[in-house]
N, C-alpha and C positions, 0 to 999 in steps of 0.2 A: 311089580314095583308100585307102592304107595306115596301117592302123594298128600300131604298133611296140606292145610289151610294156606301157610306165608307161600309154601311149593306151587301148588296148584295158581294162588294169585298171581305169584310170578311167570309163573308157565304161560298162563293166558294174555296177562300184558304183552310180553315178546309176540306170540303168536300172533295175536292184535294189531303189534308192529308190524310184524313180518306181512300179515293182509293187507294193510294199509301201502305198504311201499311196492306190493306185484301187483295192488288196482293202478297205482302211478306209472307203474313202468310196464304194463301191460295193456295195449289200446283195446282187445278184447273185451278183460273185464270192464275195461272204461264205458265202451261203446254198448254194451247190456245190459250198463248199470246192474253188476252183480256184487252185495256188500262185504264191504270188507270181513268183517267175521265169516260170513259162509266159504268168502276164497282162504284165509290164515286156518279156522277151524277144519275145513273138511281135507286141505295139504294136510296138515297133522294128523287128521283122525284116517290119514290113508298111508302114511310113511308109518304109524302107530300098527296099521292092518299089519303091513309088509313086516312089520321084526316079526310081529304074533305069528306070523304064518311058516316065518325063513326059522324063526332062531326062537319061538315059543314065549316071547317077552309078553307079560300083558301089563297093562297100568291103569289103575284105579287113581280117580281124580277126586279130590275132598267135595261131596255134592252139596255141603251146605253152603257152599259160597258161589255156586248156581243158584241154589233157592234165595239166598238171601238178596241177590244182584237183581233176581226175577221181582221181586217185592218191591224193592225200592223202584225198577222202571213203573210197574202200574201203580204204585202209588204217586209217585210222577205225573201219570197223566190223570190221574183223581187230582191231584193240585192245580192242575192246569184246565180244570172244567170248570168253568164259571158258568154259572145257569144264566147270566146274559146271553153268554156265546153260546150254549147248548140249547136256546131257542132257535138260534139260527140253524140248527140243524132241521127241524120241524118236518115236512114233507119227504126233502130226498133221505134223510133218516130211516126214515118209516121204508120208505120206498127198497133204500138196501138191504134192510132188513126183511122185506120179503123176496129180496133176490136171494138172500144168503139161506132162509129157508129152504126156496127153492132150489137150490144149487146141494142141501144136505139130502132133500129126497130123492133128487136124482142120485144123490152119489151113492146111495145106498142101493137104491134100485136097478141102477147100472153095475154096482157090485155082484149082485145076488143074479140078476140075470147071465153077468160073462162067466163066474162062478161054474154055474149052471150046464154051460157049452163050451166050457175045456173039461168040465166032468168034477167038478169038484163040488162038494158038500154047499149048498146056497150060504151054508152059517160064516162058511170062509170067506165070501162075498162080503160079509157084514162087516169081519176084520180089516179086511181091504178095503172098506168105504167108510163112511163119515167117525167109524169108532177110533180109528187110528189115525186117519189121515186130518178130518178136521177136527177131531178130537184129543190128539199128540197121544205122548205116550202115559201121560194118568189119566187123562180117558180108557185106554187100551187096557190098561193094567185094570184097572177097576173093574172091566166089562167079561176079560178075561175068566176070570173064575166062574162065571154069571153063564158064561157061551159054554165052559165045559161041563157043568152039571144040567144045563136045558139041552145040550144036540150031543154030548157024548164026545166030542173031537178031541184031539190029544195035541199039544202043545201049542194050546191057545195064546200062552203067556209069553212064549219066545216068540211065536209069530207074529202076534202084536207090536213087540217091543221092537220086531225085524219092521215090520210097515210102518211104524210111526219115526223108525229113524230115516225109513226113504221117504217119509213125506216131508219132512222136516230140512232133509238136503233139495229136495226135488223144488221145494216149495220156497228157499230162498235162490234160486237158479234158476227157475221160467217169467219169474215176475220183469226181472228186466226187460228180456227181450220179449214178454208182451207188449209190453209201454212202447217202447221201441217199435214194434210191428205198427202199431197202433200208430204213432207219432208221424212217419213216415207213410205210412197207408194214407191216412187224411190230412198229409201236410199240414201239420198242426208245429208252430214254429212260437212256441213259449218263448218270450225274454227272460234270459237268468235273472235270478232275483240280483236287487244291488244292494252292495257293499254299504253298512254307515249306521251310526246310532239314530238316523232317523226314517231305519225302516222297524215297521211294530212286528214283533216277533209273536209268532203262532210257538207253545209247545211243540219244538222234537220236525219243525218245517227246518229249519234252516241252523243245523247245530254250529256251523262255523261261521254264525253269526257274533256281532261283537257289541255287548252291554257290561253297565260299568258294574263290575263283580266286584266285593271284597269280603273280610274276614266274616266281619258282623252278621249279613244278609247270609253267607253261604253258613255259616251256624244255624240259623234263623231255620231256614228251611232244611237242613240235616236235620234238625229236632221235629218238624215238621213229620219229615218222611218214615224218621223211626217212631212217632207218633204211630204213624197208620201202619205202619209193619206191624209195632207191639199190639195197639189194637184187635187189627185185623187178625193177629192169628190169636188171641185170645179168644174173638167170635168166632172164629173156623172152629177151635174145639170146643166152645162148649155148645154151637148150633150143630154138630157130626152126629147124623143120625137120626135128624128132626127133620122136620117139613120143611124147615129152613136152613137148610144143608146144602153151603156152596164152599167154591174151591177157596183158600185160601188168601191167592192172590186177588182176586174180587172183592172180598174182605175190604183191602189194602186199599185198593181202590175206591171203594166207597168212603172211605171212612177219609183219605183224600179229598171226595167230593163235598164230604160234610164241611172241614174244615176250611176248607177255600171258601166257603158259600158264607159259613159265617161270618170269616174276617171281613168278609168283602161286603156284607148289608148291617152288620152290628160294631163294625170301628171303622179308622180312618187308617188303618194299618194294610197296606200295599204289598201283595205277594211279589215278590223278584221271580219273572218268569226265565227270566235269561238262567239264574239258577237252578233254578227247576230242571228246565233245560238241559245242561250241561249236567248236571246231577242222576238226572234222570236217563241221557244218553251214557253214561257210563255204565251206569248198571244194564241197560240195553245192551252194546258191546259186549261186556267183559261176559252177563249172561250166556249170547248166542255163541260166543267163543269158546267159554267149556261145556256146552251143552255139544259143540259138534267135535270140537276135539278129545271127547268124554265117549261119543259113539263106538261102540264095539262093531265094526264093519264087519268082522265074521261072521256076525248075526246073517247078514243078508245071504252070504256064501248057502245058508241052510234053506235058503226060502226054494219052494215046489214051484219048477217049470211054469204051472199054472197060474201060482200066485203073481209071478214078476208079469205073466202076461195082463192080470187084473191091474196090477198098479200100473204098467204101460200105460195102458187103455186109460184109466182113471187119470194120469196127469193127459194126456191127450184130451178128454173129454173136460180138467180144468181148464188149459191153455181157449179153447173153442168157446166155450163158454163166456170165460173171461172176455176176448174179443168181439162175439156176437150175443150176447147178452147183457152182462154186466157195462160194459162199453158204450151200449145203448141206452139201455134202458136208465143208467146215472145220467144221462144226456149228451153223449158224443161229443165234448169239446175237453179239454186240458185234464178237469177235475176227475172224470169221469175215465180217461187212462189211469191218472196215481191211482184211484178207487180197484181197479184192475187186476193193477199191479199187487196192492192190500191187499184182495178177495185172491190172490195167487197164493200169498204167504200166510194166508191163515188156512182156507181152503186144503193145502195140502200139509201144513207145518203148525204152525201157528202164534200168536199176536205179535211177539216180538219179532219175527221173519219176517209178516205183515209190513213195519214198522221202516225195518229194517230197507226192505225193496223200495218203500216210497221214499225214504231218506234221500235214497241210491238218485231216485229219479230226481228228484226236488233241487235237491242241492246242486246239481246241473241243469236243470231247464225252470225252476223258478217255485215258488210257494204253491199250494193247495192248501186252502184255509178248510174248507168244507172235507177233502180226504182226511185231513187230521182230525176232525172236527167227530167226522162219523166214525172211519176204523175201529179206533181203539175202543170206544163205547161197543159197537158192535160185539167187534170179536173178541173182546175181555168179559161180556155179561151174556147179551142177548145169544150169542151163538152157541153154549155151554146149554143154556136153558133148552132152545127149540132142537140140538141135537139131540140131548138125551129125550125128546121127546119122541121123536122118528125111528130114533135106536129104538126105545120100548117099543114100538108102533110094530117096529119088521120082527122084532125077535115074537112079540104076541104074532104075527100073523104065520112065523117057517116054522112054530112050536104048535100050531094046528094041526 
């Protein structure tokens, strides 16, 4: 069964619904801060498994209003960078960004290693760490073709596609109840944020926050955001292939961060962040909702004994990490949980999961200026660049 463009948007809004009211009626999801898209999308993308399986139904879901949902959130948070506020990231910036490094060379090196000692080809280790998992599934797909002509292995491309969708579930699903671990381990007892048009709103901190929205401003900034979408992918093809060959949505993003910076030093024209916001969380949403109720779960049905023990191990070795690492090293107090929770959802899924999990947390125990501040900078730019760096680094050194 196909579903065409009005289909699919409507599919996903219900299903959106439907996660939104079993996080309310459920103290579970409450209590692990697990986000609504991950619980409505991945119910669906498993009652979807069960026809495929019982009764052979499959269903394709219109992907460009995935892609196009994806563009507008990071171009979203390119409008909500003001290089005021992007000083303030300064040190502990830098600082995650050599955790998040660190955190892709273990994953890779812990891949190739457990690989190794269930007996499997070390190059399958590679699929199983930072290509699929912090890399999603167009990393995977990309790399795929790359893996079968250097090691010879066969069904590069479904196996990828199989690890990147359990990074992607796994990765909005641990983030909570690390924060959670976290929160309760060091009694750390944040005040929820308050209520009221005079608290200053952070992008994508606090969406059921309430600023004075109308016609005008919400135009304003849709022209804005399809700005940097039509942009952005105009530079994605015509840089595909050159030195300067990034993803699309990066594009988006920059081209976000140019225009915010402008208005903001060469007029006296005031971006509506609460629009932004609210704009930019939609496309958030509705994104991670056909992207999981879009997952073909049978993929996984095919994954090798071995391989699901690598991805065990790989979200086990994220979760530990997260906690005694990440946790630390951002500085042990509030910030440095949401940060956690982030490096959880990108870590194994990616930026909008990220996103997603800190929402989860925020929105009940209170803002993180600095987690929003870093995240999405990170793991929309920096993390794309220094993965594929490590990717080349292992595939040069198991091609010796």
């Amino acid at each position: 069964m196909v579903f065409g463009i009005f289909e699919t948007l409507t599919f996903a809004c219900l299903v959106l619904l439907l996660g939104f009211y079993i996080v309310k009626k459920v103290k579970f999801f409450r209590d692990y801060n697990i986000p609504e898209p991950v619980v409505g999308g991945f119910l669906i993308a498993s009652l979807l498994y069960l026809a495929h399986h019982f009764y052979g139904l499959s269903f394709q879901f219109e992907s460009s209003l995935q892609t196009s949902m994806m563009l507008i959130f990071f171009s979203s948070i390119g409008l909500s960078a003001d290089f005021a506020k992007l000083k303030k990231g300064g040190k502990p910036l830098l600082i995650f960004i050599g955790v998040t490094g660190t955190f892709i060379f273990l994953q890779n090196l812990f891949g190739v290693s457990v690989a190794k000692l269930v007996g499997l080809d070390p190059s399958y280790g590679l699929i199983a760490g930072s290509i699929t998992l912090t890399g999603g599934h167009g990393t995977g797909a990309a790399w795929a073709e790359n893996l079968t002509k250097t090691f010879h292995i066969e069904g590069a491309m479904e196996l990828a596609m199989a690890c990147a969708t359990y990074g992607l579930v796994m990765g909005g699903i641990i983030g909570g109840p690390v924060a959670n671990f976290l929160l309760k381990k060091n009694k750390i007892n944040p005040s929820p944020q308050p209520k009221g048009d005079e608290v200053p709103i952070e992008a994508f901190e606090n969406p059921e926050s309430k600023r004075r929205m109308n016609v005008h401003n919400v135009i304003e900034t849709l022209t804005m955001l399809a700005i940097c979408v039509t942009v952005g992918q105009l530079l994605y093809e015509t840089m595909k292939g050159s030195a300067l060959e990034l993803p699309n949505f990066v594009w988006s993003l920059l081209i976000g961060v140019i225009i915010r910076n402008i208005l903001a030093h060469t007029s006296s024209y005031i971006v509506n962040d609460h629009a932004v916001d609210v704009l930019g969380n939609t496309g958030l949403y509705l994104f991670l909702t056909v992207a999981l109720m879009s997952l073909q779960l049978w993929q996984l049905s095919g994954l090798a004994t071995q391989v699901v023990i690598v991805l065990l191990l790989q979200t086990l070795m994220m979760i530990l990490f997260a906690i005694f690492v990440t946790y630390r090293v951002m500085g042990k107090d509030y910030d440095a949980i949401v940060l956690s929770a982030g490096h959880c959802g990108f870590g194994l899924g990616a930026t909008p999961t990220a996103i997603a999990n800190m929402q989860a947390i925020t929105h009940r125990y209170g803002a993180s200026h600095k987690a929003f501040l870093i995240v999405p900078m990170v793991g929309a730019f920096f993390v794309d660049i220094i993965n594929n760096v490590f990717i080349k680094l292992f595939v040069g050194l198991l091609s010796m």
